[in-house]
C-alpha positions as CSV (number, residue, x, y, z in Angstrom):
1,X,27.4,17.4,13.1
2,X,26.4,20.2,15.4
3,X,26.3,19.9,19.1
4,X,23.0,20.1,19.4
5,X,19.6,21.0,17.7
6,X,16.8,22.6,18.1
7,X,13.4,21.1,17.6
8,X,11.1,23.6,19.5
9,X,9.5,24.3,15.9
10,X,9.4,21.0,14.8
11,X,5.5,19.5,13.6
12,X,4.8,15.9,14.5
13,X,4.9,13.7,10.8
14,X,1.3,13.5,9.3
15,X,2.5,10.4,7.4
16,X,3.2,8.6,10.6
17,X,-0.4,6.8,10.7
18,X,0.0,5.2,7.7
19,X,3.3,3.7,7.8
20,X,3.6,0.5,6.1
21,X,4.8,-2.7,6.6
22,X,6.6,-5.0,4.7
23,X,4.9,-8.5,4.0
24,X,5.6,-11.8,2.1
25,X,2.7,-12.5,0.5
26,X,2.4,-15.0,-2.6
27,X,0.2,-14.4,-5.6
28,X,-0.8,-16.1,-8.8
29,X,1.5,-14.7,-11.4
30,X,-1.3,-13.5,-13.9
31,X,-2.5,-11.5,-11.6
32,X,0.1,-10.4,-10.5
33,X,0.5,-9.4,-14.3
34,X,-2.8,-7.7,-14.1
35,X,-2.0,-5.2,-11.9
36,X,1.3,-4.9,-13.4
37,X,0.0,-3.8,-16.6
38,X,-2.8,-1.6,-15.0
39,X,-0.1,-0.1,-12.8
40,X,1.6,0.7,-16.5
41,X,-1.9,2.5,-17.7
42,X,-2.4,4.7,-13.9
43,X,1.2,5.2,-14.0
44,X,2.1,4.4,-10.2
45,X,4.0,1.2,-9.2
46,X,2.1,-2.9,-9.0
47,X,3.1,-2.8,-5.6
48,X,0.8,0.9,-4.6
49,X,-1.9,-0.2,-6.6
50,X,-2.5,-3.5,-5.6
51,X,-1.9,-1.7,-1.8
52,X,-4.7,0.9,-2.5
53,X,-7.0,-2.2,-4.0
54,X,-6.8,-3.8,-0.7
55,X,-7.3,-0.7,1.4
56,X,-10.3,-0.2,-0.9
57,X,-11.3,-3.7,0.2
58,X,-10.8,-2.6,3.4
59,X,-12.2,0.8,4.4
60,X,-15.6,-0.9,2.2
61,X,-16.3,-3.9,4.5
62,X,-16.2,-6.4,0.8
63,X,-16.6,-9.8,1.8
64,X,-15.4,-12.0,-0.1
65,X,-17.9,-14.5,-1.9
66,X,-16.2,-18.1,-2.4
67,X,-17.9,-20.9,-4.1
68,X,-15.5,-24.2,-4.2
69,X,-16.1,-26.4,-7.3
C-alpha cells in the first residue's frame, strides 16, 4: 500500500443519493413468483424490479385503495 494518496482529482460519487438499504420484508409467495417470472421476461433481478415498482409507487403519489371483505 503506498504511503499516501492523492485525491485532489477525485469527483464526489453520483450514486451516493440513491444508496440502498437492506430490509426484511415478507411477501405472499405468488407474488413474489410474479415478479420472479417478470424479472425472467425484463431480464434484471426480482429484487430490482420489485424495487423500481415501489419507487414507481412512490415518485407517483399511488394510494392504495383497500376494500376489506
Amino acid at each position: 500500500m503506498r504511503d499516501h494518496y492523492d485525491f485532489t482529482e477525485s469527483k464526489p460519487n453520483p450514486y451516493a443519493a440513491k444508496l440502498k438499504k437492506q430490509v426484511t420484508i415478507r411477501l405472499d409467495e405468488d407474488t413474489v413468483e410474479y415478479f420472479k417470472q417478470m424479472s425472467e421476461r425484463k431480464g434484471i433481478p426480482y429484487q430490482s424490479l420489485i424495487n423500481l415498482y415501489l419507487r414507481d409507487c412512490a415518485t407517483q403519489h399511488r394510494d392504495l385503495k383497500l376494500q376489506w371483505q
